[in-house]
C-alpha positions as CSV (number, residue, x, y, z in Angstrom):
1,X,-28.6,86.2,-8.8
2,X,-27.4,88.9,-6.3
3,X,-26.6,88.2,-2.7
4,X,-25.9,90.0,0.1
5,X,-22.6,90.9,0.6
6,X,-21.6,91.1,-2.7
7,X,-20.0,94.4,-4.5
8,X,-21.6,96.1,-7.3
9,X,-21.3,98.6,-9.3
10,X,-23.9,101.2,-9.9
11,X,-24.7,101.7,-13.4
12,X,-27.0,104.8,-13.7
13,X,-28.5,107.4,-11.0
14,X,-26.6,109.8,-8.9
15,X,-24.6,107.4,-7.6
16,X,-23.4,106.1,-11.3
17,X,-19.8,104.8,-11.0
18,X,-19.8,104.6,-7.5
19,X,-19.2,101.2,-5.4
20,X,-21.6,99.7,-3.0
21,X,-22.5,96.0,-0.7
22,X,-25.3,94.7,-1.0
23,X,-27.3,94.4,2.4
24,X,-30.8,93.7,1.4
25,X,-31.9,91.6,-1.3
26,X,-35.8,91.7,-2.7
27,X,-37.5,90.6,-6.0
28,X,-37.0,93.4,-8.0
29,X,-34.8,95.3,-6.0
30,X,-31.5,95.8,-4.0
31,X,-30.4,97.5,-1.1
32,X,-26.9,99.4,-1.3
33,X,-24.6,101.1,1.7
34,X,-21.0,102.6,1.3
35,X,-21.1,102.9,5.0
36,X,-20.3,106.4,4.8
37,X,-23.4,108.4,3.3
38,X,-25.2,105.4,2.9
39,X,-25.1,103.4,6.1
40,X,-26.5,100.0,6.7
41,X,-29.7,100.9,8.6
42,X,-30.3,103.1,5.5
43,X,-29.7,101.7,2.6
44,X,-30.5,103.0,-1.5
45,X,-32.6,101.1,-3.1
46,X,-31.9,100.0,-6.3
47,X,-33.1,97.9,-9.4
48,X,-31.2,95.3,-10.5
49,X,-31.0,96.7,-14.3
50,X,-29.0,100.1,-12.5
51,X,-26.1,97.8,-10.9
52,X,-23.6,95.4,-12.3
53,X,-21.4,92.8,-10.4
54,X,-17.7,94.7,-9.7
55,X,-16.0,92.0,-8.3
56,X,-16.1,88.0,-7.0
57,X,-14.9,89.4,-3.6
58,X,-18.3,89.5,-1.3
59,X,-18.3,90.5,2.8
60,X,-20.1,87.5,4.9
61,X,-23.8,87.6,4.7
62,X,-23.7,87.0,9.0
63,X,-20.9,90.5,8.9
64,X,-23.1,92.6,7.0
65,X,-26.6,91.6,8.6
66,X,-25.0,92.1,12.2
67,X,-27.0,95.6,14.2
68,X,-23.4,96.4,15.2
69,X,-22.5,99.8,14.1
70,X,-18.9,98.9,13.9
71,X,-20.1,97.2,10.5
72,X,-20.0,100.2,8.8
73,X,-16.8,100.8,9.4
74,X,-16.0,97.1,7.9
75,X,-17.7,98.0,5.1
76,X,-16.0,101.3,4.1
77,X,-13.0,99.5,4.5
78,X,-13.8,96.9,2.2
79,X,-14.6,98.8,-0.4
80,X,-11.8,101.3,0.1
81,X,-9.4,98.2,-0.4
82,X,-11.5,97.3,-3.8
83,X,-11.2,100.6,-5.3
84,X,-7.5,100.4,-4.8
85,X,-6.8,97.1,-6.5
């Protein structure tokens, strides 16, 4: 259902509202980064009943698994550039 590199939207939890990627995907759960306060090598993890899919846009599953910390940086932008559309 979810795949890495897609945006979601979190539904509930202190980070209701807020915008994420997905880097990690599990069973049951998901792993979020902003790239700002959540950064790639740290991730939230979520259930999939506390996010919902915000757009069809999605990052490249290779761009958001790379160790490069410049992907961070790719992924705030991404997201800033969703939030303003």
């Amino acid at each position: 259902m979810y795949k890495i590199g897609q945006v979601v939207l979190a539904k509930a939890g202190k980070e209701k509202g807020q915008i994420f990627v997905i880097v990690w995907v599990d069973d049951k759960y998901v792993g979020l980064s902003d790239g700002k306060r959540l950064k790639t090598d740290n991730p939230k993890k979520k259930s999939f009943k506390h996010i919902k899919l915000y757009c069809k846009d999605c990052l490249n599953e290779s761009d958001v698994l790379d160790k490069n910390p410049r992907v961070n940086a790719l992924i705030r932008k991404f997201l800033s550039d969703k939030r303003s559309q």
